[in-house]
C-alpha positions, 0 to 999 in steps of 0.5 A: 075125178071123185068127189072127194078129191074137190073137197079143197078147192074153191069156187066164187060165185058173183052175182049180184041177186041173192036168189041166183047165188042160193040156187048155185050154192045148192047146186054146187052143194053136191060136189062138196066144194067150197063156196065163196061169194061177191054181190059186186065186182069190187067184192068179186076182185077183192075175194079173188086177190085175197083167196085166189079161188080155183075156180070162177062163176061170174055175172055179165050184167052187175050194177057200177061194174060188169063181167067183162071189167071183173075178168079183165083186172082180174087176168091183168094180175100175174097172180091171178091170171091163170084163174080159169073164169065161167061168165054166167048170162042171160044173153046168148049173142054171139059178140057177148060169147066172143068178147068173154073169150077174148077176155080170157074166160074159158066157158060160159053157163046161160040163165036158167041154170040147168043143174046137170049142164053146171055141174058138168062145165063146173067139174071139168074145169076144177078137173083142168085147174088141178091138172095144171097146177101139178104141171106147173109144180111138177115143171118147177120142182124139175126145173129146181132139179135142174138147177141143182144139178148143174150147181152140183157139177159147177161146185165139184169142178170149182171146189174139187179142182182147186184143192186136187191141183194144190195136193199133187203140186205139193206132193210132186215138189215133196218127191223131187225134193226130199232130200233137201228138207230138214226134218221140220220141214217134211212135218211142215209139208206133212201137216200142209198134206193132211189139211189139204186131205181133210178139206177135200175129205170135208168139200166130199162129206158136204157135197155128198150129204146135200145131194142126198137131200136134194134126191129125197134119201135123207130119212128124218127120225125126230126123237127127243134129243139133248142139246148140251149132249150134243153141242159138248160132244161137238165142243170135244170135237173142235178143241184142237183146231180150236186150239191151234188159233188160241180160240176158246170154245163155251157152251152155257147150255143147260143139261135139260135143254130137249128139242124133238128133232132128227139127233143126226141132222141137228148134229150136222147143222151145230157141226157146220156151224161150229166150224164156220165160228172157228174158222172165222174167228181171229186168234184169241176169240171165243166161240159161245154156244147158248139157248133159250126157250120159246113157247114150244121151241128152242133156240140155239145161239152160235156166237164169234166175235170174228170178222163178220159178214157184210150186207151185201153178202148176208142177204144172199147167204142161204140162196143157193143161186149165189151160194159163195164162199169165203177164206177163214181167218188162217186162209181156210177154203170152203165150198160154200154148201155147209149154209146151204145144207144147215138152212135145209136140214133146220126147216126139214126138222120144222125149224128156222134159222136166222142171223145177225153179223156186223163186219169186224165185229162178229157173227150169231146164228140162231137156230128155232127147233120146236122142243116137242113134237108137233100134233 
């Protein structure tokens, strides 16, 4: 490993002599990482729980509380434990070096510190720290992966089955029975035909979009973009479904309002939330659109006065692990991904999205997207 490549790693030094911390500091200077140190082994705790260093050089013999207590309470915290630990000593008996193993600690440096001999010891277990540390995040993003793998086949057999079985339920009642319908009651069907096709045209859509941005293929292309150009154009959009459950649908946000971010995504997001606020909305209620600015952010408010979610399902809304979903206000069926895929792509665009909901009452999300670009 390059020099270079430690520049962001951290290494705490204990000792409790002035002298001994200097020479160490100056030795280490030629590896360019950075230097924290303790005098003691509450300051050596304290920094270590505060900044949790890649790497530690740790006196045996210190004053109130030596090496071996420092080691110990260090590896007894689950954030900490993994921190690889060189006791520094004067003593070279063996039961020392053993119980420093037995510890956890894995190497040691005897007094007088030999440059080469440090430096050597010092590399190798920076090296080591980084290694597992991309292991370990290589191991967790698989296993992430993995998770949403099997999300994605549990969804599209729950989400696509139910509304395929209704479909060709429907279609096989229409062809056995044709002849028996009166006009209105084939366009009742037809209607009931289409809506069924366009769930499942939606459920397709979403399952589609959110796989792309668990694989990484979404491309971000952040441009300053007008809100209120967007949010009519949804507006536009949802007038009829609006319409057909007498929901009106208001936009107070000014012509001027600018976020910098991804037109697409952002269109997506105002999309899905859109057609959430209708759907959970009664016959005559309104859904309104608004904004407000915030330092170097937007934010964009989504109101309904529907019927609202309980407290026990909000604190699991955007958690992928316990994702659900739940029939609209006319009985529309959803597959539980549209939060899921809005919560991602507002913090792939640096932003946030919250929100506020009291059952019978109505729900607001807000959605923070910076209104320039980020330097």
């Amino acid at each position: 490993m390059s020099y270079s490549n430690q520049h962001n790693q951290l290494v705490l030094i204990v000792d409790d002599l002035q002298q001994n911390l200097e020479i160490l500091g100056n030795i280490l200077s030629s590896l360019k990482v950075k230097i924290a140190v303790a005098m003691n082994g509450k300051q050596a705790i304290n920094t270590t729980f505060k900044k949790k260093p890649d790497l530690i050089l740790l006196d045996i013999s210190m004053p109130e509380m030596d090496g071996f207590e420092v080691c110990m309470k260090i590896k007894e915290n689950p954030d900490t434990k993994d921190i690889p630990i060189i006791f520094l000593t004067a003593k070279t008996e063996t039961e020392d070096i053993v119980k420093g193993f037995d510890l956890g600690a894995v190497d040691y440096i005897t007094k007088p510190f030999k440059a080469q001999e440090l430096l050597a010891r010092v590399k190798t277990h920076l090296d080591l720290k980084r290694s597992r540390d991309l292991i370990n995040k290589q191991i967790s993003e698989l296993e992430k992966l993995n998770e949403n793998k099997d999300k994605f086949i549990s969804l599209i057999s729950h989400d696509l089955r139910g509304p395929f079985t209704g479909f060709l339920g429907l279609t096989k009642f229409l062809d056995e029975n044709l002849d028996s319908f009166s006009q209105d009651e084939i366009k009742e069907i037809a209607r009931e035909l289409h809506n069924s096709l366009f769930r499942q045209y939606q459920l397709l859509e979403n399952l589609l979009e959110w796989s792309k941005i668990q694989i990484g293929s979404f491309k971000i292309n952040k441009q300053k973009i007008n809100v209120a150009e967007i949010v009519n154009n949804k507006i536009e959009l949802f007038q009829i479904s609006a319409k057909s459950k007498k929901i009106e649908l208001i936009s107070y946000i000014n012509g001027n309002t600018y976020i910098y971010a991804d037109k697409i995504m952002i269109s997506s997001v105002i999309h899905n939330l859109i057609s959430n606020a209708i759907k959970y909305s009664k016959s005559g209620g309104k859904v309104i659109i608004n904004s407000t600015s915030k330092d170097n952010y937007v934010e964009i408010s989504i109101s309904d006065n529907g019927v609202g979610i309980s407290e026990e399902k909000l604190e699991k809304l955007f958690h992928s692990e316990s994702s659900f979903t739940t029939p609209g206000t006319n009985n529309e069926i959803g597959s539980g991904l549209g939060l899921l895929i809005t919560k991602e792509l507002v913090e792939m665009n640096d932003g946030k999205i919250t929100v506020e909901s009291k059952e019978n009452i109505g729900t607001t999300f807000y959605i923070l997207i910076p209104s320039e670009e980020n330097k």
